[in-house]
Structure formats: C-alpha cells, structure tokens
Phi, psi and omega in degrees: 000123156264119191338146165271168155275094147358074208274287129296129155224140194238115197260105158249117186269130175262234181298180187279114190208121180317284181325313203270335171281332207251353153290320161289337188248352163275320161308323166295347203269337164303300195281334170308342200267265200332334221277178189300162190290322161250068168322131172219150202249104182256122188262138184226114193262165166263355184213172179257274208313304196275293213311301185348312174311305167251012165263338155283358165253346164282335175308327174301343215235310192267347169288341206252324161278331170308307201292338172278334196226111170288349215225338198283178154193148139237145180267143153258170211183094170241123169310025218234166160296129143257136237239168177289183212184126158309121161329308188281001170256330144338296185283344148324275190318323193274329197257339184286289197256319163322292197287315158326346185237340183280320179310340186271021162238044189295274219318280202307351203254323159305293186313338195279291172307347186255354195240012171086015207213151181293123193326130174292333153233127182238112177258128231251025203288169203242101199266130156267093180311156164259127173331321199242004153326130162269127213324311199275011160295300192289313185294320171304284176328287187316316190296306196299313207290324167308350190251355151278007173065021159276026213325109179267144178249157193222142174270128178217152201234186157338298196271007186231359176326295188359304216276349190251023169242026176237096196310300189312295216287340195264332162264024121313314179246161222249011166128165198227140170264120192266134160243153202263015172293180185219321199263023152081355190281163209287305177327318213273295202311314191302310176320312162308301161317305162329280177332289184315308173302312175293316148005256197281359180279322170292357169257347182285329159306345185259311210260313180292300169187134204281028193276294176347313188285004183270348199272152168319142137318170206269171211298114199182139177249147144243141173250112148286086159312352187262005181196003161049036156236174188253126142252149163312296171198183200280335164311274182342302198287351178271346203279330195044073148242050173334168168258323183182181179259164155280335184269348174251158158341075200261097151331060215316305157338276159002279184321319194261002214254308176284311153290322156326288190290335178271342180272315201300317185268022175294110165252014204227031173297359180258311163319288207290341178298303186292329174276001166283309160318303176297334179240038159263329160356287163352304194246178199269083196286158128340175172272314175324304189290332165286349143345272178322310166308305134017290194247357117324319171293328180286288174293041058010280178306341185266330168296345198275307156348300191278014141267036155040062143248076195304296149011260158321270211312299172312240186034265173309310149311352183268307176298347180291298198320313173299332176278308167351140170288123191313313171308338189231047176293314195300338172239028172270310178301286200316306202296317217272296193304325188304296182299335168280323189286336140347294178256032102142037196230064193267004162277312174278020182255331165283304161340289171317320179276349173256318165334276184306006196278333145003287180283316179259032179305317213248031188241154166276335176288335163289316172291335168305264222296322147350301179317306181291297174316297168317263212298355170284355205233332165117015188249068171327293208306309183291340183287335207252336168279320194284339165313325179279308164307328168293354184263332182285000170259041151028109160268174201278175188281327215284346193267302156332327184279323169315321171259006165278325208276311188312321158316297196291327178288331149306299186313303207283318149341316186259011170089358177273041139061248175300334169265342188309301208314291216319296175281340164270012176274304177333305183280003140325284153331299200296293173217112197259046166221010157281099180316325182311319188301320190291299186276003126273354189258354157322288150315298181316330190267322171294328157331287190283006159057027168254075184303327197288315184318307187283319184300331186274000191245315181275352172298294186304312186298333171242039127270008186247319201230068185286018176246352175286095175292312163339283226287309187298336184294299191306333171266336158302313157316301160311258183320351154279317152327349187236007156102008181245093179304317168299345173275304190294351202261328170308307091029316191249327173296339227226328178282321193259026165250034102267028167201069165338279171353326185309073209272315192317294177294341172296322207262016136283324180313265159028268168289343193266283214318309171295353152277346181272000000 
C-alpha cells in the first residue's frame, strides 16, 4: 500500500505532563518522514503560558528531523489563547515566551540567510483573541511578532469576528482563520482550522475539475492529548472514529496501514466538503472568502440538480446568491429558477428567470423554461410569445419539437384550434414517436369537428401507447360523434379496462349502450 504524504497534522495539547508529552513526541517524530516536502504542524493550546513548554520540546523533535533530512521544511502553528494585556505585559509575553521560542530556531533561520532562501523552519504562531481584548493590544502584539519574523495569524470565532472590522489590526496578520464555534475550546478551534483547510482545498478541486470534489481531503491527522487517539481526518474526529491510542505499544506501520484502509472506504467526502461549505456561509467573512464560498455553494447545487435533488438545490442557491457577486448572479439565478420550476414553484422560477434574462436573453432554452412557468401558471398567451421566441433561435429538433408540442397545447388551452394544429403538425414531422403530439392533435381536430382527422391522429397515438385510456375515451368520443356507435362503444370498453375508474367513459358506455 502506499503511504500518503502529510500535508497537515494538527496536536491538541494537554496539561503538563512528561510522560505524556515525551509519548507525544515519539509518535511525531515517527510520523515526520511521512510528511510532504512542506508540511505544517499545528499545536493547539489553550494558552501562551502552559502551551509554551511543550511546544519547545516538541520543537526539539522537529529540529532534530530538519537538521537530518537536507531536503525537508516545516511550518510549526503554535495555537494559543490570549487573554486582555497591559502594553507592559504584552512586552512581557514577547520577550519571556516569543523570543525564547524564536532562538530555537537560530541555525535555520541562519542558514536561510546565507543561502538566500526561506528558513526551512518557519514558526507560525496563531493567535486566538479574548472577546475582551483590546484592538491596540492585539495590534501591539501582532507588530512586536512581525518584526521577529514571527509572521501571526489570528483565529476568530462568534465572539471576536468583531475585530475583523478593524483594517489595522487585520493587515498585521499574515492571515485569518474564521471559525463557526463559540464555546473557544481547543477541539472547537482544530475543528475550525480543519474546515477552513477542506475548504479552500475543495475550491482548488472546483478549479482543476469538479469530478475531483468527491475525493478525500488532503492527507492529515489530528492527535489529542486530551484523549490520547489518533484521527484520520475532522469528520473522524467529530465522529470520535479514532486510528489508535497514543498511548498503547503504537506501530507506525500499523498506523499508517490503518489510515490507508480508512480513506480508501470514505464514500461520504462530498457531503462533508458541502456541509463545510454550508456553514462558513454563515459567517460573517470578507469579501474575497465569501465569493468563494459562494461559488461552491453554487455547484453543489448544481451536482443535486443534475441528480434531479431539486430540493437540496433551491437550498444552496439561495445561499450562493447572498454570497455570490452582483455581475455573476445570472447563473445562480437561471439554475434556482430550473429547480423552483422542478418543484411546482413557478411564480418564483419566474421571478428568478426575469432577474437573469440579462444574461440569457439570447439563449433559446432560457424563453423555454420561461415558457414552461408561464403555461404552468395558465398564462398561455405569454408562454406562446416566450415559446415563439425560442423557435426562432433555431434550437437543436429534439428541443424544437417539445416547444411546438408546448405552442399547440396553448393554443388548444385557449380554445384556437385551428392555430394549434400549424406546430403540432410541424413537431409531428419532427418526432413521429411522440404520443403527446396525436394527442393533442387529435383533440384539435375532434374540436374543430373534423372526426376522421382526429380519429387518425389518436388511432396513431395508441399504436405509440397502447395503455393510454384518456387516448381510447377519445376515440370513443370521435366515433360517436361521427355516428358510429359500435366503434365507440368499442373505444370506451378498451379505455375502462385500463382505467375502471373512468367515470366520463362508464356513463358514454351507458348512454350508447342504451341505444342499442
């Protein structure tokens, strides 16, 4: 089987504890080999004061493999909370626990400089605000870390989204991770972090090709010291569908054998990609991430659609739409009105369909469906102009013939006969193994009281459908009218053995029957 590379592993650390820590760090130091030519390592603490301790001894883990593999690098991501802070205890923080964790990378951060290039270890820290921090704190900190070449990053939840309405403080870090938790605990944060990774990893899969988005997420564990398993990925980990303990006689093989065999039977990587999606919706993002999101929500909708889950499809379109850019509306719109006309909702598949004609004024398949709402709703007259503008954009026949049979089925709705018959004889031509057409054209012609016409066109319609009873009453009808009982009577017996039920035809049975 072959091993993945490791794009992310994500740590959540607990209390201080030797044992438990020097067991944490023989499993990563097993698992770096696995990881990928950049890898990054995220540690996640509840604090800068307890996380510090042991993020310089694992640091200790990962230097010792940098320093082995000439070809390797990691980004380290140390996670933690900050609490509000005195400018002097800021400058406390910075000079106590930063620059002490920055010195343990002198050699890379030398060697990086002598050869011109980025430091083969880059450490990352990830700052998590406290709701009652203050901005010019947050801004201080951010400043201090950037000018060590600490590049910070900031995690923002419910409760500190605020803060990303502060242009300063947000153009300090070096980027921000939106998370949809609330109660701030280290699970709530990895989870977050995750999501944010399947994310833009499910948009990069939509721009190469959207077959791609059905595949696993890129290769990555989270390990919990606070429950000593190893997962597979952030689904697993909500699932608590562990790999192994950390804590027992752990195989690295074993481990890696075992994630293999967990990805391979994942069929349900498209759901957790869309609902990931569905709840970054939510939140209050920039403009750039909401696009994106955006426009993920639209195709979603569009795989539930071309699986006629019309339903799920309205859903998601309505939510592309609130993210969605104004200029790129039309075909978010175009899509949703096809799924309300789907589900019976043809006043808002027009609404939706007039939004869009902008864009698709000059498609014929858009005056179709236009078409289709308008004769669903009883409003002939406009379903037959927008029908008439789709025949005149010469559509492929099979589609022409569907909007001559939609044209003649107005007409005859509005009791115009005589103009019906003109597009259904034409779709007639067209596809002479559509039942619909004889039957209607059937009709038109028992209207217009010309019965032989009609008896030969519904004659033709139950030699295409021979289970159609509507069609045999119909013919039952045509012969009596043209006086000939014994046919008709023939005709309504032949309808209601395939529709008992047919009460028009028992009580034609009936009145002819009594004539005889």
């Amino acid at each position: 089987m072959i091993k993945p590379a490791f794009q992310k592993i994500y740590v959540i650390l607990g209390k201080q504890d030797k044992e438990q820590l020097e067991g944490l760090c023989h499993i990563l130091s097993d698992l770096f080999p696995y990881a990928n030519f950049t890898s990054n390592l995220y540690l996640v603490t509840e604090n800068l004061p307890q996380g510090m301790p042991q993020v310089e001894r694992i640091q200790k883990e990962v230097c010792g493999f940098i320093r082995s593999n000439l070809f390797a690098r990691l980004y380290v991501h140390f996670v933690h909370g900050v609490s509000p802070a005195t400018p002097k205890e800021i400058e406390f923080f910075y000079q106590y626990f930063y620059q002490g964790w920055k010195r343990g990378v002198h050699d890379f951060d030398r060697e990086a400089y002598m050869h011109q290039e980025v430091p083969r270890l880059m450490l990352l820290p990830v700052i998590v605000p406290d709701a009652k921090i203050e901005a010019s704190s947050l801004r201080l900190l951010l400043n201090m870390l950037k000018d060590a070449f600490l590049l910070p990053s900031l995690y923002l939840d419910w409760s500190t989204f605020f803060l990303a309405s502060d242009d300063a403080v947000i153009a300090k870090a070096e980027k921000v991770y939106y998370g949809n938790g609330k109660d701030r605990g280290q699970a709530e944060i990895v989870c977050g972090l995750c999501h944010e990774d399947v994310l833009h990893d499910t948009s990069a899969k939509l721009e190469s090709d959207s077959i791609f988005m059905t595949h696993p997420c890129p290769a990555a564990l989270i390990i919990s010291a606070l429950d000593g398993m190893v997962y597979p990925c952030v689904n697993a980990f909500l699932k608590k569908e562990s790999l192994a303990n950390i804590h027992d006689e752990l195989d690295i093989d074993t481990l890696m054998d075992r994630y293999g065999q967990y990805m391979n039977s994942q069929k349900g990587c498209l759901s957790c990609r869309e609902q990931v999606a569905v709840t970054f919706a939510d939140l209050p993002l920039p403009k750039g991430a909401r696009h994106e999101v955006g426009d993920l929500l639209y195709n979603f909708g569009v795989l539930h659609q071309e699986a006629e889950n019309h339903v799920q499809a309205v859903e998601l379109y309505e939510k592309s739409l609130k993210l969605s850019y104004t200029e790129e509306m039309g075909p978010v719109l175009f899509r949703l009105g096809l799924s309300y006309t789907r589900t019976g909702r043809y006043d808002q598949a027009l609404e939706a369909f007039r939004t869009a004609e902008l864009t698709y004024h000059d498609q014929y398949y858009f005056h179709f469906y236009m078409g289709v709402c308008c004769f669903e709703i009883g409003d002939y007259g406009v379903a037959i102009e927008r029908f008439s503008k789709a025949v005149e954009m010469d559509p492929p026949d099979e589609d022409l013939a569907r909007i001559l049979i939609y044209m003649g089925t107005c007409y005859n709705n509005l009791g115009e006969y005589q103009q019906a018959q003109v597009p259904l004889e034409r779709a007639k031509e067209m596809a002479p193994s559509v039942k619909e057409i004889f039957s209607s054209l059937g009709f038109s012609y028992f209207q217009l009281r010309d019965y032989d016409k009609a008896i030969e066109n519904l004659g033709r319609a139950v030699e295409i459908d021979p289970d159609s009873a509507i069609d045999y009453a119909s013919l039952g009808a045509s012969y009596r009218e043209k006086g000939d009982t014994i046919k008709a009577m023939a005709m309504y017996e032949k309808a209601l053995t395939l529709d008992p039920g047919m009460a028009s035809a028992r009580e034609n049975l009936e009145r002819l029957s009594g004539k005889t």
